[in-house]
C-alpha positions in Angstrom: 33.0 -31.6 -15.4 29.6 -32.9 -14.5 29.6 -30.9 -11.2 30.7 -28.1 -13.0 27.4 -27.5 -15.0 25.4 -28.8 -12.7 26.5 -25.8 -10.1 25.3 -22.7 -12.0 21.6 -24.0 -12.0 21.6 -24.7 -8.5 23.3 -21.7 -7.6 20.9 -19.9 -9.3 17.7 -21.5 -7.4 19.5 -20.7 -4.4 19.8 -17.0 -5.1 16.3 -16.5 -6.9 14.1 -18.3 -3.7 16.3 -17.3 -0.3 15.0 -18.9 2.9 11.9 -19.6 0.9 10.6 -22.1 3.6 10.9 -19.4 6.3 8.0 -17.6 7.5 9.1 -13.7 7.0 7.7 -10.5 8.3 8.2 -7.3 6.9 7.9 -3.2 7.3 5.7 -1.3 4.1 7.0 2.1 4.5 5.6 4.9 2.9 7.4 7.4 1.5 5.4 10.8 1.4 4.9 12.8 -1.4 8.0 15.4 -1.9 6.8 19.0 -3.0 3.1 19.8 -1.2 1.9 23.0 -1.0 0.1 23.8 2.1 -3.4 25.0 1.4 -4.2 28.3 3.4 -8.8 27.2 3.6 -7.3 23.8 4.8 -6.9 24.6 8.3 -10.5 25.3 8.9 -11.2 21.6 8.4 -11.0 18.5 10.8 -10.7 15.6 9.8 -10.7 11.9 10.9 -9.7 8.7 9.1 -10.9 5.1 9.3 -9.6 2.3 7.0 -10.9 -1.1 7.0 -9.4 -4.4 6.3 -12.0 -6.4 3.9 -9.3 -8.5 1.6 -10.4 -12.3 1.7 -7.1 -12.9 3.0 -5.9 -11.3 5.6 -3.1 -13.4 7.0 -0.2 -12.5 4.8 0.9 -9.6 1.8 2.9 -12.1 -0.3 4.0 -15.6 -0.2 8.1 -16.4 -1.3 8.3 -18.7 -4.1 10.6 -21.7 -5.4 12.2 -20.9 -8.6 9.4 -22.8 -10.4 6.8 -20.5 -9.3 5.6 -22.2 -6.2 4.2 -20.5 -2.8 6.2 -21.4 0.0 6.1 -19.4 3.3 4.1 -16.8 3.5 4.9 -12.6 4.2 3.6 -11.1 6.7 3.1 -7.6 7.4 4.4 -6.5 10.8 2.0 -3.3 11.1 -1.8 -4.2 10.4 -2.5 -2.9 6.7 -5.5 -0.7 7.8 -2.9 0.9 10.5 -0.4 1.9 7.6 -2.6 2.8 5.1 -4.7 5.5 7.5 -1.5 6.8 8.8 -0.4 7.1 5.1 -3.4 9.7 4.4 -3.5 11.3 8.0 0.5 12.5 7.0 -0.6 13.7 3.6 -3.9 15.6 4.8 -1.6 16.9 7.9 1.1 17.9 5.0 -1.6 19.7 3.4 -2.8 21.9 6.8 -5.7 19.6 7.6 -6.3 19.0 11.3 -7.0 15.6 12.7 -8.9 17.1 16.2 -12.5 16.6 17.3 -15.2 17.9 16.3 -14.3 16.4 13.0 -16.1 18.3 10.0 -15.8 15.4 7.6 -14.8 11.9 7.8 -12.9 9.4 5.4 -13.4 6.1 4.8 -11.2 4.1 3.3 -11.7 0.2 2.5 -8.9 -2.0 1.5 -10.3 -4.6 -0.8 -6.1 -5.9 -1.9 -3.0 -4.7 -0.8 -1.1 -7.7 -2.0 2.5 -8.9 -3.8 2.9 -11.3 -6.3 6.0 -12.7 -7.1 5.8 -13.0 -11.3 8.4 -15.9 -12.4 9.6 -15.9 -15.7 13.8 -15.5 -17.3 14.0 -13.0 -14.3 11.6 -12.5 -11.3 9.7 -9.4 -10.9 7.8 -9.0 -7.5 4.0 -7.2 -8.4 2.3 -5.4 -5.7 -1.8 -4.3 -6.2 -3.2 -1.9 -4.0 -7.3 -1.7 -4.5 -9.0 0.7 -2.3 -12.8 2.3 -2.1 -12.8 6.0 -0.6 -15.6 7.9 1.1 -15.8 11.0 2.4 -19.3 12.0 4.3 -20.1 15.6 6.1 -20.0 14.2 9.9 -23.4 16.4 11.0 -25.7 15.1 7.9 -23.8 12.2 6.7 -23.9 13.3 3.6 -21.7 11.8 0.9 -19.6 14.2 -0.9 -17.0 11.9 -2.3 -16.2 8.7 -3.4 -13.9 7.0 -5.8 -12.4 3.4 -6.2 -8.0 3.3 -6.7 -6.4 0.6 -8.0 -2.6 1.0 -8.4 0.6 -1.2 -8.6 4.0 -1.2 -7.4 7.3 -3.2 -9.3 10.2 -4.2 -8.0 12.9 -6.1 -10.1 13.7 -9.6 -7.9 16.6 -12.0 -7.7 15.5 -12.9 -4.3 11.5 -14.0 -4.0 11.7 -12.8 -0.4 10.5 -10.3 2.1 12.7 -7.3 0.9 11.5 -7.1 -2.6 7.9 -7.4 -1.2 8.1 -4.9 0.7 9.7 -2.5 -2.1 6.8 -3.2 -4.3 4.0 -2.9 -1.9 5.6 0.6 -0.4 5.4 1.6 -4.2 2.0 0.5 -4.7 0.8 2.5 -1.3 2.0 5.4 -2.5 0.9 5.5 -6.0 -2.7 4.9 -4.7 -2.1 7.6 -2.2 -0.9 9.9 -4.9 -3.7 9.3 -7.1 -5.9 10.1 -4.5 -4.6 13.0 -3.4 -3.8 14.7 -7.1 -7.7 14.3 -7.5 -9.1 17.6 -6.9 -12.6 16.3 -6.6 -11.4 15.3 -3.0 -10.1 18.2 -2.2 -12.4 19.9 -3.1 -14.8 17.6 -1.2 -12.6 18.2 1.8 -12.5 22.1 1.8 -16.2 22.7 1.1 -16.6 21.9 4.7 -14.6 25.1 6.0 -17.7 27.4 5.0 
């Protein structure tokens, strides 16, 4: 009897933390935004991307945790997070009809301040995923800043597992909620196609 009731707990620790001494690296796909409409002025304008990697921590994008909320092995991002972030607004500009070829007319910075999952533990686990960014867009003959915004977004992903899989759900979701917000602001398009004249 006493094994009995002492199984469920254990069985439950188990299932909530996985390998959670294991070192784990994961993909953070993004999934692109369904429905775009190409923009007919859009092909006039070239553009490049550069994203920079200024978290203070750039070893990992999560750490698993015990079921009492302690960080165990950390999550590590097989693609560098400046990589998958610049290809994540090169497919949505290229979506659009913007042209990544030199000359460039304008260029866009992006810097990645967090991009970072955080496993929440409470009667259930809930793996949290922030995604801060600071976007620039300068004319690239004068320099000349015609844009700029700071995006902070979040991605949520339901856990029984504080592992690598739910991390990356999260994380994928936060990407492209930033990505979205930046695109759905018309100040930067706007910004963009002022350079085909």
């Amino acid at each position: 009897m006493k094994n009995k009731f002492l199984f469920v707990p254990i069985s439950a620790v188990l299932l909530l933390t996985g390998c959670a001494v294991t070192t784990e690296s994961i993909d953070i796909p993004y999934n692109s935004i369904q429905g775009v409409t190409r923009i007919s002025e859009a092909s006039a304008v070239t553009v490049s991307v550069q994203a920079q990697d200024e978290r203070s921590d750039k070893s990992k994008v999560s750490s698993k945790k015990n079921a009492w909320g302690t960080e165990m092995a950390p999550i590590l991002a097989n693609q560098k997070v400046e990589i998958t972030v610049r290809h994540a607004i090169e497919e949505e500009l290229v979506s659009r009809g913007f042209k990544l070829t030199q000359p460039t007319k304008v260029k866009i910075s992006v810097n990645i301040s967090k991009f970072y999952n955080d496993f929440k533990v409470s009667m259930d686990a809930i793996a949290v995923a922030d995604f801060h960014i600071d976007v620039v867009v300068v004319k690239s003959d004068t320099n000349e800043q015609i844009y700029h915004r700071q995006i902070a977004t979040q991605g949520m992903e339901a856990s029984s597992v504080m592992g690598g899989g739910n991390a990356s759900l999260a994380l994928s979701q936060a990407l492209k909620n930033g990505i979205e917000m930046l695109f759905s602001d018309s100040a930067f398009t706007s910004a963009l196609l002022s350079t085909a004249k």
